[in-house]
N, C-alpha and C positions, 0 to 999 in steps of 0.2 A: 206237207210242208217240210221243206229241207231246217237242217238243224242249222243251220246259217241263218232265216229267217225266224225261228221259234228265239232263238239266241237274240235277235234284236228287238223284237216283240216284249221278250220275257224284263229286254235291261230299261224300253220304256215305259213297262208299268211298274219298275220297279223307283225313276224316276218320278212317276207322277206319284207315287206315294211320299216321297221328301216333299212333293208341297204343300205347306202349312194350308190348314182345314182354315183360316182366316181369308185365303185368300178367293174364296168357295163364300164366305160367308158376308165379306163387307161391302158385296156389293150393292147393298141400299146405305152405305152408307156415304158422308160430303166428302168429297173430293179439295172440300179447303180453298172452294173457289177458283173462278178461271181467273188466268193471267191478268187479262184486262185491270184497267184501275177504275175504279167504281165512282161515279160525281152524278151531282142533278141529272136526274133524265136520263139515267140507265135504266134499264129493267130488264129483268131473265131470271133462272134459277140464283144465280150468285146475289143476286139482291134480295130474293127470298133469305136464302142462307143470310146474308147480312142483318136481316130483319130480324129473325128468330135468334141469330146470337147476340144483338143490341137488345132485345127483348127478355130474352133469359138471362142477361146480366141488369135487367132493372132500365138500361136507358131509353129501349124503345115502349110506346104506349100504344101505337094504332096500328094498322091492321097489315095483317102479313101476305100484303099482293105482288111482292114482287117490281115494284113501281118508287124509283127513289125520287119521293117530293121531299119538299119543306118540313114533314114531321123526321124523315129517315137522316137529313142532312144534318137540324140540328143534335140529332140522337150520337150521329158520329164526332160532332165535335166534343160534344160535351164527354163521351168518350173517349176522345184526342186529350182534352184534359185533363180528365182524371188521371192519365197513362202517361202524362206526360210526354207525350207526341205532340208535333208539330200539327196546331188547329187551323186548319185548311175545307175540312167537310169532304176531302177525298180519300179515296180506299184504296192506298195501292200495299202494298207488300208489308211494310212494316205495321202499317193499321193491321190486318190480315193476320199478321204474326201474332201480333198480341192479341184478337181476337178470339183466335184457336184456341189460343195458351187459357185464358181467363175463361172460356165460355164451354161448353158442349152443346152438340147438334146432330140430334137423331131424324137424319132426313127423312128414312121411310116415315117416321112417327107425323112428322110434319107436314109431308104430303098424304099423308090418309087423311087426316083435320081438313085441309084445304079442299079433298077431294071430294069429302062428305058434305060440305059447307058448311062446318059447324063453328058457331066462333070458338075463337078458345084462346089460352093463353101460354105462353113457354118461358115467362116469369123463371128464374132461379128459385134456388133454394129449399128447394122439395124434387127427389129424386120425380121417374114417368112415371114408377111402380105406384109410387105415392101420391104420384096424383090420378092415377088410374084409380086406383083404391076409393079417394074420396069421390072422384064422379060418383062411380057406382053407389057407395053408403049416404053422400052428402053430411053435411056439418052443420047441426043447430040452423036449418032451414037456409042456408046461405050455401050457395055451388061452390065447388073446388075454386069453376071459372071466377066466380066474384071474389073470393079469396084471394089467390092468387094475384090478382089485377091487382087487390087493395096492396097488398104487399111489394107489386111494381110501382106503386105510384107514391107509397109512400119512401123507398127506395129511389126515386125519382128526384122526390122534393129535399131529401135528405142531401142530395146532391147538387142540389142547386145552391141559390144563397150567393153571396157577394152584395153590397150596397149598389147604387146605381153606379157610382164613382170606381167599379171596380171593373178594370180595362179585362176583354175578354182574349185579347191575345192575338187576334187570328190574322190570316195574312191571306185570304180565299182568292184562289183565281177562279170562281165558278163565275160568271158576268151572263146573267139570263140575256135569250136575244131578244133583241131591239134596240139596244143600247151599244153604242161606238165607242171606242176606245177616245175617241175627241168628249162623248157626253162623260166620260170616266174623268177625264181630265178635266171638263169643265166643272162638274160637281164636284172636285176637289178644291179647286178654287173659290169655289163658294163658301163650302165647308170652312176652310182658312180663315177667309176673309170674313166672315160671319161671325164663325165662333172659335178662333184658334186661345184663347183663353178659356175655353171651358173645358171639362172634364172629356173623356172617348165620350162616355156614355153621352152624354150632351151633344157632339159633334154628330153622332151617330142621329139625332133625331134632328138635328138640322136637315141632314143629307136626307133621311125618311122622310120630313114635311116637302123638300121640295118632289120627289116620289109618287108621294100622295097625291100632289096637285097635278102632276104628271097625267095621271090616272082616272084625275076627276073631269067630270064633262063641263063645268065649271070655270077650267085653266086651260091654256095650252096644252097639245100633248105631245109636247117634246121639252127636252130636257133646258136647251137655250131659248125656246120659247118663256118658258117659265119665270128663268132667272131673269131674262133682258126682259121682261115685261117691267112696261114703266111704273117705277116707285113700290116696285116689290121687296126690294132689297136692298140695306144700306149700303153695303158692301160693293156695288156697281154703279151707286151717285155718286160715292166717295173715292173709286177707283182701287178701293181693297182686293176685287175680284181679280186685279192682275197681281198681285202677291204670288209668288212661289212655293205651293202647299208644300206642307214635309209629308214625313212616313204618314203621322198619324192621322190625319188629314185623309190620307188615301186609303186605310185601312178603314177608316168610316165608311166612305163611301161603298167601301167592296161590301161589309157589312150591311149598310143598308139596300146594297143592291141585293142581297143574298136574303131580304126578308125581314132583318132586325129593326125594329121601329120603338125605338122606347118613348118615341111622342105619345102614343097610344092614335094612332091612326089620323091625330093633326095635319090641319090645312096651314095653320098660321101659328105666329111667335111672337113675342113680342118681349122687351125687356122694361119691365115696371120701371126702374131709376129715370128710364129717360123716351120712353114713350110720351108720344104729344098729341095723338089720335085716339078721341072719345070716344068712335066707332071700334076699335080692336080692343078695349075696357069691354064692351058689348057682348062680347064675342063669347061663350060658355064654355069655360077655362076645362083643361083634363087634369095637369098637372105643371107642377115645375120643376125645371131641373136644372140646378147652378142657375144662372141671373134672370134667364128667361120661361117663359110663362106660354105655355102651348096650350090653341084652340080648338076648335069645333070649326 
């Protein structure tokens, strides 16, 4: 070997020794998520990751597949609000940010659970060492795992709370398919014309019952099917249905398209003061909310 090549040999191993032993070492660890922004009906590693750090800060409860449904979406909002971030149910950048910052997430650890199939749980508040520790010893006949969960879900509930009357904020573009941006617009209309004197929460289970009957084999199953069916609604014998809904009006609607139903899964409505149908008296009440009275 000429001294010209030992000379370049000798200045690259001297370079590979300035690089930090971390960068040898974090390779199981999260990358912080890819670029993409995360809504209903993603899935891949980044929504795993999204899972286990919703999860270890208490807002996620079920199970970590990677699969963003209805349990993942509302974990993020309600995460949105705590953080006071804009509550929308999507993950782009600044969700992300604050995620990082508030959470930790030891991917190898994460995917070895997954790998094994074992359930488990990534609850905060107890380092892995620590929860290593209790698997193996166990605690007065109760798993680390049942531990831990009780402590997500009571963290969970802690953070919940608001009366019905207490508006949630959000403003979602997630619009599941089937539904057109005309059935968006019609079911605002309704919403208005129905109940624009009642409370969100109220407005919101207007939008839900009509939803419901969407759904049910029972109703039509389209969204102007429903409403223009005869003498379902006062608000389209009386010509209220052409009203020009506001904001809140159409933030119901996105809310009840996105799963929020505080009817409790109602067909029907009706408002005691001036109800004049014996038959919807009949009907086996769930609840009420501001003037009207939601059925079964």
């Amino acid at each position: 070997m000429t001294l010209k090549k030992f000379l370049l040999c000798f200045v690259v191993f001297l370079l590979m020794l300035t690089i930090p032993l971390s960068t040898y070492q974090d390779h199981n660890k999260s990358e912080a998520f890819s670029p993409r922004i995360l809504q209903k009906g993603s899935s891949g590693d980044d929504v795993i990751e999204l899972q286990a750090r919703l999860q270890y800060l208490g807002f996620y409860k079920g199970k970590i597949d990677g699969l963003f449904g209805w349990g993942t979406y509302w974990a993020v909002r309600n995460f949105q609000k705590e953080f006071s971030l804009d509550i929308d149910g999507l993950v782009g950048e600044e969700t992300k940010a604050k995620l990082r910052k508030a959470s930790k997430y030891d991917k190898k650890w994460v995917y070895e659970q997954l790998r094994s199939g074992k359930e488990f749980t990534y609850y905060g508040g107890t380092s892995l060492d620590k929860q290593t520790k209790k698997k193996k010893q166990g605690t007065g006949g109760q798993s680390a795992q049942q531990q831990q969960a009780e402590q997500g879900q009571k963290q969970e509930a802690n953070q919940g709370g608001g009366g019905e009357d207490t508006p949630p904020q959000p403003t979602s573009v997630n619009v599941p398919s089937g539904y057109s941006q005309n059935d968006i617009k019609l079911l605002a209309n309704a919403v208005y014309g129905e109940a624009r004197g009642e409370s969100y929460v109220g407005q919101v289970a207007i939008a839900a019952v009509i939803l419901n009957r969407v759904e049910s084999p029972t109703f039509p199953n389209t969204v102007s099917g429903v409403i223009f069916e005869p003498r379902a609604f006062t608000a389209v014998s009386d010509g209220q249905i052409w009203l020009e809904p506001n904001d809140k009006a159409r933030r119901a609607v996105m809310d009840a398209l996105n799963g929020m139903d505080p009817s409790g899964n109602a067909l029907y409505y009706f408002n005691p003061d001036t109800a004049t149908s014996d038959w919807i008296w009949s009907r086996p009440q769930i609840k009420k909310i501001g003037k009207h009275i939601f059925c079964k």
